[in-house]
N, C-alpha and C positions, 0 to 999 in steps of 0.2 A: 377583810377580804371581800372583795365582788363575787359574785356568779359565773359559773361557766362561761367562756366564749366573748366576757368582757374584756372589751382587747386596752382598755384604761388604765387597768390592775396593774399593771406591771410598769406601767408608762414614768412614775418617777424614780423608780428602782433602773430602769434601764438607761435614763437621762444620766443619773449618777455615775453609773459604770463607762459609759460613754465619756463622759469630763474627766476622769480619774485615769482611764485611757491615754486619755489623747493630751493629758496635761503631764500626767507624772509618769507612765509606767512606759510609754514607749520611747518617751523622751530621753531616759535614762540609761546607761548597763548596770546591772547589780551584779553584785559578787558575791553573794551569801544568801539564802531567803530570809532569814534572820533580817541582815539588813534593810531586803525589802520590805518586810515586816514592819520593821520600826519606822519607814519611810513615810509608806501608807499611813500606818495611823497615826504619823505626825499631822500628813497634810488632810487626811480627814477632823483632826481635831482641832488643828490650825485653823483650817477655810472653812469648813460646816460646822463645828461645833465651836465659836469663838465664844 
């Protein structure tokens, strides 16, 4: 973790949220959160974690 006021800190955590947005979760309707559930961490383990 950075210091106070470091506005960097957070800058790959919010790239991520951003992409995960705007690739998987708006794109879609879910029917269940369950299923959203398993969605995400398909396509997180899928595309970043291969």
């Amino acid at each position: 973790m950075s210091g106070k006021g470091n506005f960097h800190a957070n800058a790959n955590v919010e790239t991520f949220f951003k992409t995960i947005k705007a690739e998987l979760i708006w794109r879609l309707s879910w029917e269940t959160r369950r299923r959203t559930e398993m969605t995400i961490l398909e396509y997180i383990n899928g595309f970043y974690n291969p």
